[in-house]
Phi, psi and omega in degrees: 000173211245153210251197131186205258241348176306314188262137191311127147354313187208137192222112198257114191248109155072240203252016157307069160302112163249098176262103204250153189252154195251147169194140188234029173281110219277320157248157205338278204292000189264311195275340168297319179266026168280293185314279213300327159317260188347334220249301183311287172343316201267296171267015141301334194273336188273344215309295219275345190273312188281152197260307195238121136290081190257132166221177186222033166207182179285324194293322135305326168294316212273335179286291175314342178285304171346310220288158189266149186027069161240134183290358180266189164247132191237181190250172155219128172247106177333036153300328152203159177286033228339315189294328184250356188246338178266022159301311192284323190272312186248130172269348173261012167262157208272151163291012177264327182295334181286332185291311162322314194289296174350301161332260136024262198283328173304295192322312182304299187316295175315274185308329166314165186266304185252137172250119148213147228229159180259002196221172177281341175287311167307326179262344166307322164310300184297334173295321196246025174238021174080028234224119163283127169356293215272335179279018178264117171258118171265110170260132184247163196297123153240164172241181163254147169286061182289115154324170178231332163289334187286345172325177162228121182274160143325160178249003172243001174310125197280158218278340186210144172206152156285153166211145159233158175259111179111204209273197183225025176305166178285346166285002154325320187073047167262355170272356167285285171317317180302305176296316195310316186284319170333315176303340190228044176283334196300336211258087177279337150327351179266096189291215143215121137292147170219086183293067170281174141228187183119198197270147168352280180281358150286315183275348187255322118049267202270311182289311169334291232282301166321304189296326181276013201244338205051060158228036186282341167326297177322305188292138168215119185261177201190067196297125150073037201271163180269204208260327177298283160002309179283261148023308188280326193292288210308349192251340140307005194273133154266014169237078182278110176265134173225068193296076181276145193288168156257098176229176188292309157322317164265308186272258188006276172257007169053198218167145187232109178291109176272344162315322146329285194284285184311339161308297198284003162277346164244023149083035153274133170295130181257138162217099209248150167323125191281069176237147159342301178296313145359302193285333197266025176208004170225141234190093177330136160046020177237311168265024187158172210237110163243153207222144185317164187261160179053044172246082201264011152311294186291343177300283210317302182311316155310335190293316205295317209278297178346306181299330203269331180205083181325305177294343159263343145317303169318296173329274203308318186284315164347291172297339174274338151325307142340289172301318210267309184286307185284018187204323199244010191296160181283332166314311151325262224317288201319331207269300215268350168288328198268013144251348167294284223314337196292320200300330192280313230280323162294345180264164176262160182325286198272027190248154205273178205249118160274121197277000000 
């Protein structure tokens, strides 16, 4: 995996080797192709040891695929597309370079033994960029289920909030959110928390960005905290907001938002963007609140009729909790990956894959 310099090189957790690679290479595609060397190395070195190959990117995926007479079988699991998601994060990379990476990511599809993806969209993407049908399995994003009363809140928490969670890209919908609050300056008691991560000038940014809107009052931030930390915000929320934009990255090449999944594991009501990947983990006003995207009127208003009526608020998170213990536990995932992985790991090298 890919480090830096905090972290050891080779790490042994139980019966876990963890080998990282440290690179202070500032760009993207030179550190992506640092990785797939560092990636190739390792499983040249392994080909005869290793049963399963799994990655979850090209850069890594096509060195693996390279090495000559190896014995394992691989996976390639599918969360985003580079060719459709970094156009959105850098705007001066060019189509030909997108067209490459396409390359790329076929080659993975293709050539994987196994595809799995966390959403229906995703795999609907891939189906219609030729990718076959029958090797794809959708494992959606899980959580562990936590009470919220067993939580420890901040001892600074503000008495009623909101919190978003997770990274701060522009499809995220934090300028949606943002114009929303403007709308509820009257609810002075009311915070946003915000448990973020990104890169530097994006989040330096986004705080300009509260201050020329004059809501920063409003904000309470919280930069890079670790996940116990996030858990605490979070059981304290009467809200979990997730305003994903309507763009080719949420329709298109989808998403399973574990800010989501992980809301409704903890019996929060979420009120989230009405986009396909959304529907397949929220069910209106019965596991969540979904609201047209890019509306941050209709955001505010939904935050208001929630705030206005606790008891069907509960309700909703209840259920989504409900939902969430029966479907989305990290115990689910683990379990249907550990039966692809048994079927590879039975089947032979050179035998064709039945579906």
């Amino acid at each position: 995996m890919l480090g830096d310099e905090e972290l050891p090189s080779w790490q042994i957790e139980g019966s876990v080797q963890i080998r990282r690679l440290a690179s202070d290479e500032p760009n993207y595609l030179k550190r992506a192709m640092q990785f797939g060397e560092f990636v190739y190395t390792h499983a040249e070195m392994l080909r005869n040891d290793l049963q399963i190959a799994h990655f979850r990117d090209p850069w890594g995926g096509i060195q693996m695929l390279d090495v000559k007479n190896r014995s394992y079988k691989t996976v390639y699991e599918v969360n985003a597309l580079p060719s459709i998601e970094l156009p959105a994060r850098y705007g001066n990379i060019s189509s030909r370079i997108c067209a490459k990476i396409r390359r790329l990511e076929q080659r993975c599809w293709e050539e994987a033994d196994r595809i799995i993806c966390p959403s229906q969209v995703i795999k609907n993407c891939l189906i219609s960029l030729g990718a076959s049908a029958d090797k794809i399995t959708v494992i959606p994003n899980g959580a562990h289920v936590i009470d919220a009363a067993q939580i420890n809140i901040p001892a600074d928490a503000p008495g009623q909030y909101l919190i978003y969670f997770g990274a701060v890209q522009s499809w995220q919908g934090l300028e949606v959110l943002f114009k929303a609050m403007t709308f509820l300056r009257d609810l002075s008691e009311l915070k946003l928390v915000l448990c973020v991560s990104g890169s530097k000038p994006r989040l330096k940014y986004l705080q300009k960005l509260a201050a020329r809107m004059s809501i920063e009052h409003q904000l309470v931030w919280h930069m890079k905290v670790p996940q116990t930390a996030v858990s605490n915000w979070l059981a304290g929320a009467a809200i979990s907001v997730a305003p994903l934009v309507e763009c080719a990255r949420n329709l298109t090449q989808g998403c399973c938002p574990i800010k989501i999944v992980e809301s409704m594991a903890m019996a929060k009501p979420v009120i989230a963007s009405d986009l396909p990947v959304v529907r397949e983990l929220i069910e209106h006003n019965e596991t969540g609140w979904l609201i047209r995207p890019d509306r941050p009127s209709e955001l505010a208003r939904a935050i208001r009729i929630l705030l206005a009526h606790p008891d069907e608020c509960r309700k909703i998170g209840e259920n989504a909790q409900k939902k969430a213990a029966a479907s989305l536990t990290w115990a689910t995932v683990t379990a249907t990956l550990a039966g692809i992985y048994r079927q590879l790991a039975a089947e032979k090298r050179a035998g064709p894959f039945q579906p």
